[in-house]
VEXSEMAR-915382 format. One record per atom (N, C-alpha, C): residue in three letters; x, y, z. Coordinates in pm, whole numbers, padded with zeros to 5 digits, always signed. Layout:
<atoms>
ALAXYZ/...
</atoms>
This chain:
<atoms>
UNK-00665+00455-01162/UNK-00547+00407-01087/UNK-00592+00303-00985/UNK-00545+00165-00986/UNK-00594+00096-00885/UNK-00482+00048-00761/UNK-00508+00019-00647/UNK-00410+00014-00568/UNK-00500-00168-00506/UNK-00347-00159-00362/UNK-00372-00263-00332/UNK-00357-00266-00181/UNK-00492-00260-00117/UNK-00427-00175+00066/UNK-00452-00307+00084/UNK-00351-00333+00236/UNK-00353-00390+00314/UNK-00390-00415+00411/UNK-00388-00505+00505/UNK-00456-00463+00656/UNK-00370-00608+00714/UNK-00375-00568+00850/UNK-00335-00727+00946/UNK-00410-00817+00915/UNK-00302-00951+00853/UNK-00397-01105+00848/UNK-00308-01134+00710/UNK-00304-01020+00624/UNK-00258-01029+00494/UNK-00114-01080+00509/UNK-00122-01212+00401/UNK+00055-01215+00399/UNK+00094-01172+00258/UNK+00181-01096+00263/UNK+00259-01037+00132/UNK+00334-01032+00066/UNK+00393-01204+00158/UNK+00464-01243+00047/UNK+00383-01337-00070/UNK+00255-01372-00021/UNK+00229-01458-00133/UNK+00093-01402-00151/UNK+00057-01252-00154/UNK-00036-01136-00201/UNK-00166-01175-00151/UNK-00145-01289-00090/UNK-00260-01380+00013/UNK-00364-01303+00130/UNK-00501-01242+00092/UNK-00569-01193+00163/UNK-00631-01226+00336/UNK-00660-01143+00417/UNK-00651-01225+00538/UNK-00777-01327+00519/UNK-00772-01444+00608/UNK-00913-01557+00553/UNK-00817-01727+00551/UNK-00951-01768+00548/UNK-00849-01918+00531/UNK-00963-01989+00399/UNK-00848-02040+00259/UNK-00893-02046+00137/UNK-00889-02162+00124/UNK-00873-02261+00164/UNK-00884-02417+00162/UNK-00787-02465+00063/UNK-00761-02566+00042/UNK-00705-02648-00075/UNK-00787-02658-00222/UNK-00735-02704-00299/UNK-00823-02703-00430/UNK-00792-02813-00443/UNK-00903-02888-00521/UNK-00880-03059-00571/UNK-00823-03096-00429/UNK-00875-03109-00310/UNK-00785-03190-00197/UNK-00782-03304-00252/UNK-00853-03402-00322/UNK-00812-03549-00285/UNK-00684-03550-00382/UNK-00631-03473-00470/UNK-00522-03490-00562/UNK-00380-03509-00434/UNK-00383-03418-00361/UNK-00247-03428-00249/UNK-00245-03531-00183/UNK-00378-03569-00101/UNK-00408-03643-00043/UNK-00342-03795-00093/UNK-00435-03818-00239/UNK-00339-03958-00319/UNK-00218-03958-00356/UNK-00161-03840-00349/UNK+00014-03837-00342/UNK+00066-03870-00254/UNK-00016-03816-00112/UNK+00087-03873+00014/UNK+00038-03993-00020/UNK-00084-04037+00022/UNK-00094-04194+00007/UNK-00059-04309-00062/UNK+00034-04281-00174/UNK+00142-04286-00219/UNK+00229-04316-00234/UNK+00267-04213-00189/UNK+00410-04175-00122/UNK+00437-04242+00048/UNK+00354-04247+00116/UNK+00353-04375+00198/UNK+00350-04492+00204/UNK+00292-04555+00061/UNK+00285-04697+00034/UNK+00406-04732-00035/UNK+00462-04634-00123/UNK+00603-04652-00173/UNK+00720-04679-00090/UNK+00705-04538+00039/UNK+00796-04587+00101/UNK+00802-04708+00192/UNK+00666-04741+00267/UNK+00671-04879+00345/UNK+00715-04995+00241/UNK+00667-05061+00145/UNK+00728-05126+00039/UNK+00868-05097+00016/UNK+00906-04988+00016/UNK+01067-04967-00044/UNK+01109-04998+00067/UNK+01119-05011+00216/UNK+01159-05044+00296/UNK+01164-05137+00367/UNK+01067-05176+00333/UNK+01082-05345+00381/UNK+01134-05466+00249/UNK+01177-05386+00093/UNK+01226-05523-00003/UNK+01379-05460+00053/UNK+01356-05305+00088/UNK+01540-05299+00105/UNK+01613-05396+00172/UNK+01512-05441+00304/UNK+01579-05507+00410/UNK+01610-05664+00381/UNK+01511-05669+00280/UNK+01584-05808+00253/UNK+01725-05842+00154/UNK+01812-05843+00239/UNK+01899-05818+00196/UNK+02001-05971+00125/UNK+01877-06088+00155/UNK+01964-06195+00103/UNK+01916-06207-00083/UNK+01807-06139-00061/UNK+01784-06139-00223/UNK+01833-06028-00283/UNK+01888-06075-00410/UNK+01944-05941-00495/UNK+01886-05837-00560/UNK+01777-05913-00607/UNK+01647-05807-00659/UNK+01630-05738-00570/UNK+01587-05784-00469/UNK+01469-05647-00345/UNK+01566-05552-00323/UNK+01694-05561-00318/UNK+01765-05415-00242/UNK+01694-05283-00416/UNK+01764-05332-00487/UNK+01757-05207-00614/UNK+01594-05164-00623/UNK+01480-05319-00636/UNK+01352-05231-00656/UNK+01283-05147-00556/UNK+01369-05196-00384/UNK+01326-05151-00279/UNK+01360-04963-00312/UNK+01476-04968-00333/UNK+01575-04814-00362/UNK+01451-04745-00483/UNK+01435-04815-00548/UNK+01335-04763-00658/UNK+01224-04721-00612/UNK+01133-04761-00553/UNK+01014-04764-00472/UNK+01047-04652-00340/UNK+01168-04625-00297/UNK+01214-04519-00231/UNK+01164-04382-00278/UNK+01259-04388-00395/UNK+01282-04265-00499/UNK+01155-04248-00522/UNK+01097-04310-00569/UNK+00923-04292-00615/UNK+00848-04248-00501/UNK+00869-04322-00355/UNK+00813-04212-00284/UNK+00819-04067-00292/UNK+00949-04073-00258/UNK+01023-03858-00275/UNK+00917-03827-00344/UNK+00917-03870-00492/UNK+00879-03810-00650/UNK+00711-03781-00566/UNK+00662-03879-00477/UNK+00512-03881-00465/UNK+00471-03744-00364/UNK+00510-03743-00269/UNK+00552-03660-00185/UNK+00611-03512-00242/UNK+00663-03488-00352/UNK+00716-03368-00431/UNK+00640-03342-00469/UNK+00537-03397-00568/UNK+00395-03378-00621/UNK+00285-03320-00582/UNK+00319-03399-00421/UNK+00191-03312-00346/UNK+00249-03186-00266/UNK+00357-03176-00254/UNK+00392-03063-00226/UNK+00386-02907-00322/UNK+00431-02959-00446/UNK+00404-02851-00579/UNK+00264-02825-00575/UNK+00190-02904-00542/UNK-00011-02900-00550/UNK-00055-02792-00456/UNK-00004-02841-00318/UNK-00014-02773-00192/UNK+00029-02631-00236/UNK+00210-02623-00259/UNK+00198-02428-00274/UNK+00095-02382-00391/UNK+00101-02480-00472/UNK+00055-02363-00564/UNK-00106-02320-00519/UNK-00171-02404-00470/UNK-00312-02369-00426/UNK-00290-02260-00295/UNK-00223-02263-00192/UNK-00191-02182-00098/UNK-00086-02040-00129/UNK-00015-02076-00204/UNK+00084-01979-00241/UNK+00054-01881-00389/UNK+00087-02021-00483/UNK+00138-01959-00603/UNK+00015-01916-00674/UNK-00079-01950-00662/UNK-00228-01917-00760/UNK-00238-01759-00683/UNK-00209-01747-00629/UNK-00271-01558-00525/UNK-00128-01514-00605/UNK-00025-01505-00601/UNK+00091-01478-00647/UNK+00048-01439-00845/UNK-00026-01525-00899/UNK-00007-01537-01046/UNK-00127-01409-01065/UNK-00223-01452-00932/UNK-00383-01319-00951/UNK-00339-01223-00912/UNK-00255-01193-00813/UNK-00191-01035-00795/UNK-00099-00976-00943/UNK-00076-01088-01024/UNK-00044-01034-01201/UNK-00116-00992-01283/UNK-00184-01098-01255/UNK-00307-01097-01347/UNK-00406-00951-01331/UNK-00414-00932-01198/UNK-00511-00792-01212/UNK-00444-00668-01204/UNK-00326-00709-01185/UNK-00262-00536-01221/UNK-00198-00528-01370/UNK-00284-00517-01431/UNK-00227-00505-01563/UNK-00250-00375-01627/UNK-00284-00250-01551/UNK-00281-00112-01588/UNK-00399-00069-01645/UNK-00504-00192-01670/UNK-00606-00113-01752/UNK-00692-00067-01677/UNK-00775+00012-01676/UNK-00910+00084-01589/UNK-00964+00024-01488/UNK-01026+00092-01377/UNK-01022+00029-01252/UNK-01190-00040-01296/UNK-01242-00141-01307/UNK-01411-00128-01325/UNK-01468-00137-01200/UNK-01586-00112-01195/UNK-01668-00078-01110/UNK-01743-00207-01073/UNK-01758-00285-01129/UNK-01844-00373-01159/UNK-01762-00521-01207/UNK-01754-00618-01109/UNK-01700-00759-01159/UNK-01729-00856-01099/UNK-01730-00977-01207/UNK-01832-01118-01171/UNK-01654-01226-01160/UNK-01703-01312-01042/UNK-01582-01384-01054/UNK-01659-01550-01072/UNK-01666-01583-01166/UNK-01748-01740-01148/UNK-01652-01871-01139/UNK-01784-01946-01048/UNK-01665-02110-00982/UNK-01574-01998-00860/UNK-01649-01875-00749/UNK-01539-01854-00687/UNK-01484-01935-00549/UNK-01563-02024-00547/UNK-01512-02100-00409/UNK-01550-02009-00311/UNK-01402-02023-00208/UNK-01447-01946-00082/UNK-01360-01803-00109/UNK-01416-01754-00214/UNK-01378-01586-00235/UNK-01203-01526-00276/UNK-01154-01603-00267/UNK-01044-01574-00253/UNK-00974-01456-00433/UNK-01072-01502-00522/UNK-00988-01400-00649/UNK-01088-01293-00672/UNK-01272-01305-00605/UNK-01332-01203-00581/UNK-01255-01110-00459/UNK-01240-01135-00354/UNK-01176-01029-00253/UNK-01024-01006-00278/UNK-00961-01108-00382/UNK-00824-00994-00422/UNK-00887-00888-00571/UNK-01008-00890-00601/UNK-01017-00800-00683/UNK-01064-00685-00634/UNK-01184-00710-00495/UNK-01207-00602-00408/UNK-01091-00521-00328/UNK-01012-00572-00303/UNK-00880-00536-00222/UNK-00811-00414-00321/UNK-00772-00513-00405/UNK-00719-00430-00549/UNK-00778-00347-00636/UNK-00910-00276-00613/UNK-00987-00191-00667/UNK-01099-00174-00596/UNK-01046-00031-00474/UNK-01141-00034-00382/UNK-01252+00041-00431/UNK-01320+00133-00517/UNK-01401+00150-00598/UNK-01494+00057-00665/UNK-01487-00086-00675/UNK-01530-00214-00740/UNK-01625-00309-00610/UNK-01749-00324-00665/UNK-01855-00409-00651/UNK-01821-00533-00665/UNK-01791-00628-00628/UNK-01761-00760-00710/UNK-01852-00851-00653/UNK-01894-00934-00744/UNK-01973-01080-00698/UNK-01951-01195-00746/UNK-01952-01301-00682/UNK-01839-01461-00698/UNK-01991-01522-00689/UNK-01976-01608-00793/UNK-02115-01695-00830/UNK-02040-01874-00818/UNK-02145-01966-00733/UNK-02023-02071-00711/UNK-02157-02162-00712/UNK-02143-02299-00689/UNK-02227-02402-00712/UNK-02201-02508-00558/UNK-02059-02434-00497/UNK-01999-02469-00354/UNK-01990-02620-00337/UNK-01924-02667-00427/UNK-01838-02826-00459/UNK-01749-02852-00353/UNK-01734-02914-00241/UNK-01637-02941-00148/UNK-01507-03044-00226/UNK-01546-03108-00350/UNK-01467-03179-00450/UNK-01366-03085-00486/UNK-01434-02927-00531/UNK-01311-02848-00583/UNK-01229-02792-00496/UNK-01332-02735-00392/UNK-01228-02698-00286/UNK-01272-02728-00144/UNK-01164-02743-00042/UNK-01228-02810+00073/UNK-01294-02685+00139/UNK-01405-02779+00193/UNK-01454-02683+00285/UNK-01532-02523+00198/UNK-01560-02568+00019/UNK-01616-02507+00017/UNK-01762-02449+00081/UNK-01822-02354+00019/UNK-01958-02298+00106/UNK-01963-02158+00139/UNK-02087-02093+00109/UNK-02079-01958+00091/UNK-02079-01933+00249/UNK-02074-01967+00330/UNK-02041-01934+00498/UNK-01889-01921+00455/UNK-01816-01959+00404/UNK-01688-01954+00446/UNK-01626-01864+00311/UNK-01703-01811+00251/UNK-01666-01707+00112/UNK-01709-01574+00209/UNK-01780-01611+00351/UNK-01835-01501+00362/UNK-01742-01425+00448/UNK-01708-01525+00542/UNK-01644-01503+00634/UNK-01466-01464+00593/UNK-01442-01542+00497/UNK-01328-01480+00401/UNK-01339-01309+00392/UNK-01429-01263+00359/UNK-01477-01125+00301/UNK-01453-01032+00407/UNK-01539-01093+00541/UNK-01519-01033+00632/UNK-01352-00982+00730/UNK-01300-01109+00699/UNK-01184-01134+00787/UNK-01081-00995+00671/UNK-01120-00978+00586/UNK-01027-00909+00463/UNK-01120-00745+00408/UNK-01195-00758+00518/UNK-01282-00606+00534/UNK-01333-00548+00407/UNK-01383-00657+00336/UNK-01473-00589+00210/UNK-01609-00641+00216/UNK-01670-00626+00316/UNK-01810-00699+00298/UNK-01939-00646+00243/UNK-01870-00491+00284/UNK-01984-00408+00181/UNK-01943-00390+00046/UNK-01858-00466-00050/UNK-01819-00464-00166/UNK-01817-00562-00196/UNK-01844-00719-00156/UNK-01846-00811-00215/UNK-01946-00893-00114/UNK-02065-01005-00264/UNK-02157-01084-00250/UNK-02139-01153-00326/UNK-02193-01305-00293/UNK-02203-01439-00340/UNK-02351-01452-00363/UNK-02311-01564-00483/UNK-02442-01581-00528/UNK-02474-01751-00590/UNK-02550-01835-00522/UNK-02518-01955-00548/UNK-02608-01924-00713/UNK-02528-01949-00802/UNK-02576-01983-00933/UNK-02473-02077-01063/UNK-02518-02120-01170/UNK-02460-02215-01249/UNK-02387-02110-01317/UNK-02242-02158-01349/UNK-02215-02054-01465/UNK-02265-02025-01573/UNK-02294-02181-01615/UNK-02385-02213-01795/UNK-02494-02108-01763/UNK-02548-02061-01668/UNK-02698-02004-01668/UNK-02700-01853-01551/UNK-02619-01762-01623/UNK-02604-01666-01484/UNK-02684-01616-01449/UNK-02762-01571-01342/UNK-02845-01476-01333/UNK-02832-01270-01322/UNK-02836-01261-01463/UNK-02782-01136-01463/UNK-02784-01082-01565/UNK-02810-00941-01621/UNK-02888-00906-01717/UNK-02723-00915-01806/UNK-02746-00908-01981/UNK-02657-00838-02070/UNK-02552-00705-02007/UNK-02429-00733-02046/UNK-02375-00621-02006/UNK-02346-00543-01857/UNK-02335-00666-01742/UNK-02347-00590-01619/UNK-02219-00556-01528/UNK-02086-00647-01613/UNK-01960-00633-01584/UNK-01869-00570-01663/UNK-01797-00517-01594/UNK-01661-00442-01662/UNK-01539-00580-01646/UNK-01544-00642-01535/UNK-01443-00752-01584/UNK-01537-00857-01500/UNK-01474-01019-01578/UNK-01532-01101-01553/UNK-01420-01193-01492/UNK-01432-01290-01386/UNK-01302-01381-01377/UNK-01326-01501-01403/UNK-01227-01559-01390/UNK-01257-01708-01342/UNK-01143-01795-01307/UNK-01124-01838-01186/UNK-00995-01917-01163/UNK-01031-02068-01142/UNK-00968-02150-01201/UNK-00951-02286-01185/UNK-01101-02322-01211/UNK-01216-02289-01243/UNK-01302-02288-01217/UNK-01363-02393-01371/UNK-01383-02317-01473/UNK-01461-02381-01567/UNK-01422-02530-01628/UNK-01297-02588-01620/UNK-01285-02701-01653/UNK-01324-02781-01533/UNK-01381-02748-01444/UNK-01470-02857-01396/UNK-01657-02923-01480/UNK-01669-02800-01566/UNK-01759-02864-01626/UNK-01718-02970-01695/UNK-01859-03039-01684/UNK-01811-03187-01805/UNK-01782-03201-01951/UNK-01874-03136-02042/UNK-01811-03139-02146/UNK-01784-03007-02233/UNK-01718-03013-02345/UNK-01695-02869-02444/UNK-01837-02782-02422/UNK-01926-02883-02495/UNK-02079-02781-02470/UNK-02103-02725-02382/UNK-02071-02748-02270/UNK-02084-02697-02151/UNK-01975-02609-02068/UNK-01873-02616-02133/UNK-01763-02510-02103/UNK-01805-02398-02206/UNK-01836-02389-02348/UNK-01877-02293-02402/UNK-02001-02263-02403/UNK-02118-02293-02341/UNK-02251-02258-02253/UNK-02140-02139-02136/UNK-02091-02158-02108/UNK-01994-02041-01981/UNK-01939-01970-02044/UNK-01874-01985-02094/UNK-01789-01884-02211/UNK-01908-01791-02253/UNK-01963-01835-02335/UNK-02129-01769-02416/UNK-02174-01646-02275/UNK-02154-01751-02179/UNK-02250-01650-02063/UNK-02137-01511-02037/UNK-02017-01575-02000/UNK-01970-01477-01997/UNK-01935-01369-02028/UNK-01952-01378-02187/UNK-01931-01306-02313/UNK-02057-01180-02312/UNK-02187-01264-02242/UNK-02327-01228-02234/UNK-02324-01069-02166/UNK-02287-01155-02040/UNK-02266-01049-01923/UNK-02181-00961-01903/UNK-02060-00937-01985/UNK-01935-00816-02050/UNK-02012-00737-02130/UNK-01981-00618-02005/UNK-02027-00487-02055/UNK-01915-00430-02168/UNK-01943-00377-02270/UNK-01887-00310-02405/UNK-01714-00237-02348/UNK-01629-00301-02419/UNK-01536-00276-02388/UNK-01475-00329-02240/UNK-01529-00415-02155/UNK-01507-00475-02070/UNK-01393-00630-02099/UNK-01317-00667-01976/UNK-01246-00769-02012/UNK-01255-00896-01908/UNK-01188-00990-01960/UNK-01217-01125-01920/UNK-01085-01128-01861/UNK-01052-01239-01760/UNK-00922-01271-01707/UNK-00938-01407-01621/UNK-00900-01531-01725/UNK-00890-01662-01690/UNK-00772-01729-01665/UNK-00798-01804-01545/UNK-00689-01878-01503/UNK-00731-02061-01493/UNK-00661-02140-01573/UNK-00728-02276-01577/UNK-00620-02369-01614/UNK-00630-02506-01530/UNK-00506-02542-01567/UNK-00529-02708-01707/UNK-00675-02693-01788/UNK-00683-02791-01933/UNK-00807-02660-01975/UNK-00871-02688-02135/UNK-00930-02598-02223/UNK-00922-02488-02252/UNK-00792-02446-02185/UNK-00818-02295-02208/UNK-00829-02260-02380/UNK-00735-02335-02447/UNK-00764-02327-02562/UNK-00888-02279-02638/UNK-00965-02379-02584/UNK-01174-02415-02611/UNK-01201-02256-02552/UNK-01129-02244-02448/UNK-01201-02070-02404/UNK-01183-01973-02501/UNK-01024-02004-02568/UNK-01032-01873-02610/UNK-01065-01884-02770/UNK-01053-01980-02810/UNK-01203-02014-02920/UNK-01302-01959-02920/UNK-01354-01971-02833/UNK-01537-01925-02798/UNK-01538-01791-02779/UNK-01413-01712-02738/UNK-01411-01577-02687/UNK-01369-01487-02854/UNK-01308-01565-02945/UNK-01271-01512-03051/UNK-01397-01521-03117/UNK-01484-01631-03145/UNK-01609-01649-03211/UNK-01699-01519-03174/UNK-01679-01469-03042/UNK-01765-01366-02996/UNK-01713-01241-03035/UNK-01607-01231-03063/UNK-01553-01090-03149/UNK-01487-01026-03036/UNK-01410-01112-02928/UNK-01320-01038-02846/UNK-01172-01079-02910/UNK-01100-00935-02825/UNK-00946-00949-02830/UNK-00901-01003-02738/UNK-00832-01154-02796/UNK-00810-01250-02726/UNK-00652-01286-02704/UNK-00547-01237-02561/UNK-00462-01250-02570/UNK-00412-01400-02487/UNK-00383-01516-02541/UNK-00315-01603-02482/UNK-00410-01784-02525/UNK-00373-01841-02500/UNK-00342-01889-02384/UNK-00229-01853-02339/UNK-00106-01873-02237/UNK-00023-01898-02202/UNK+00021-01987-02069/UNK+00162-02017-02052/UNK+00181-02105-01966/UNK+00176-01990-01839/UNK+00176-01972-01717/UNK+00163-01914-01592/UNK+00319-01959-01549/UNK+00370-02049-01593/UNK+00515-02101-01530/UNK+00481-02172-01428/UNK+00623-02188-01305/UNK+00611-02271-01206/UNK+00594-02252-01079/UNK+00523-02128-01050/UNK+00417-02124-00920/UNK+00240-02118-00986/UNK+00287-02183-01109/UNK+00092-02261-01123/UNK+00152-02394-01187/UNK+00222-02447-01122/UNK+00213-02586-01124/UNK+00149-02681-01057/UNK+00051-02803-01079/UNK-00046-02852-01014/UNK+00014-03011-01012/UNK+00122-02998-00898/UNK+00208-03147-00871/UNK+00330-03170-00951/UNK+00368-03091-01102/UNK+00462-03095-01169/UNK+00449-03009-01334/UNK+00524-02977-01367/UNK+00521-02919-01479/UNK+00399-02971-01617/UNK+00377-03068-01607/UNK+00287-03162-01689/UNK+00163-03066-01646/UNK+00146-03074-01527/UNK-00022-03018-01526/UNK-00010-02859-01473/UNK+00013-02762-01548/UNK+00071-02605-01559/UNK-00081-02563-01571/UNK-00082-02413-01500/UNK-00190-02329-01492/UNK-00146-02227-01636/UNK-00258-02255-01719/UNK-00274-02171-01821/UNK-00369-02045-01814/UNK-00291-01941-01850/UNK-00369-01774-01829/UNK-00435-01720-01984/UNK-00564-01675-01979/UNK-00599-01582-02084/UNK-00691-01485-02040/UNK-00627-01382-02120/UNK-00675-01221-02101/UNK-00762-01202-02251/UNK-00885-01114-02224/UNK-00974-01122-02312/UNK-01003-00990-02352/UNK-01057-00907-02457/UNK-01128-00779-02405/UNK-01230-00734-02511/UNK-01360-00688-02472/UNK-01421-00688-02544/UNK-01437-00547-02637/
</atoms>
C-alpha cells in the first residue's frame, strides 16, 4: 500500500513537493517572451501609422502574434511548475507494489526522485543527473539536495553524478526505474537506446519502468519490447504536459519487466 504524506511547503494543488524545482528548457520561455515583445513593439508602432493602409492590419497581426507568443510561454511555464508534478502524482500511483528500491535518471534538482520518496515511504531512491543548467535552471546536485531536505527525505534519497548510457550499478538493483523529460536530451537513437539498454540492465525481475518525455518515446518503447518487457504506451499525457502548445505534448510509457 503506498501513500502520500505531506508536510508544510507542499502545495497540493499541483502535488508539488516543498523545494524550489527550477524551469526546464528555460531558454524556450525566455524566446517566447522575447518574442512576444518584439511582436508587440512592431505591432504598435505600424498600428500607429495610420496614413498607410497596410501598417494598421499587419500592425493588428503582429499584435495577435504577440498574445500567441506570450501564450506559449505561458503553457511552458505551468507545465514545468505545475502540470509535469500533476501528471507524476499519476503516474506513480498506479496500484502496483510499493518497491524498495528506485533509480530516477536525468533527475535534475530531484523533483520526480522525492515525489517517489514522498509517495513510498519504505523506498530508497537515487536520481543520477549529468546537472545541465540547459535542461534545467539552476541545475546542480546542491540544489537536488537541498530540494530533499526542504521535503524531509534525506535519509531516503541520494544523487549521483553519472551518465545514463553508463550507470554505475550492478544488474538488477531497482524495482522501478524513472525518467522524466530526461532521455531525449541525448543526441542520437544510439544513444537513447545505450539508456534504454541500461535501464533495462538495472530492472530487477519483475520490476517496472515509468517514462515521461515529450519526442522518442516511441524509440523507448522499441528498445523496451526488444528486451522482453510489457510495454504499455506510448501515450499522449494531454494538456497539463503541454510544452508551449499542443504540437509539443508530453508523452507517457509504463513498462514492466
Amino acid at each position: 500500500m503506498s501513500i502520500d504524506p505531506r508536510q508544510d511547503g507542499d502545495d497540493m494543488a499541483t502535488c508539488r513537493p516543498a523545494g524550489s524545482y527550477g524551469i526546464d528548457a528555460p531558454a524556450v520561455p525566455r524566446l517566447w517572451v522575447g518574442l512576444a515583445a518584439a511582436s508587440a513593439a512592431a505591432g504598435a508602432a505600424l498600428a500607429a501609422r495610420v496614413r498607410r493602409p497596410w501598417a494598421q492590419p499587419l500592425g493588428t497581426l503582429l499584435l495577435l502574434g504577440a498574445l500567441g507568443n506570450a501564450a506559449g510561454a505561458a503553457v511552458h511555464l505551468h507545465t514545468s511548475v505545475r502540470g509535469k508534478f500533476q501528471l507524476w502524482s499519476d503516474l506513480l500511483d498506479d496500484g502496483a507494489p510499493a518497491p524498495a528500491r528506485v533509480l530516477d535518471i536525468g533527475c535534475g534538482r530531484g523533483a520526480v526522485a522525492i515525489m517517489t520518496a514522498r509517495r513510498f515511504p519504505g523506498a530508497h531512491v537515487t536520481g543520477v543527473d549529468l546537472w545541465h543548467t540547459a535542461d534545467q535552471s539552476g541545475n546542480s546536485p546542491d540544489a537536488a539536495a537541498r530540494n530533499a531536505s526542504a521535503a524531509a527525505v534525506t535519509d531516503r534519497v541520494r544523487y549521483v553524478t553519472a551518465d545514463m548510457r553508463e550507470l554505475p550499478f550492478s544488474d538488477a538493483s531497482f524495482e522501478l526505474v524513472t525518467a522524466s523529460l530526461s532521455i531525449h536530451n541525448l543526441p542520437s537513437p544510439a544513444d537513447r537506446r545505450r539508456a534504454v539498454r541500461e535501464v533495462v540492465r538495472v530492472l530487477a525481475p519483475g520490476g517496472r519502468v515509468a517514462i515521461m518525455d515529450i519526442q522518442h518515446t516511441s524509440e523507448y518503447a522499441d528498445a523496451l519490447r526488444e528486451a522482453g518487457l510489457d510495454v504499455e504506451g506510448p501515450r499522449d499525457a494531454g494538456w497539463r504536459g503541454w510544452w508551449t502548445g499542443p504540437w509539443m505534448p508530453t508523452q507517457v510509457l509504463r513498462a514492466r519487466a
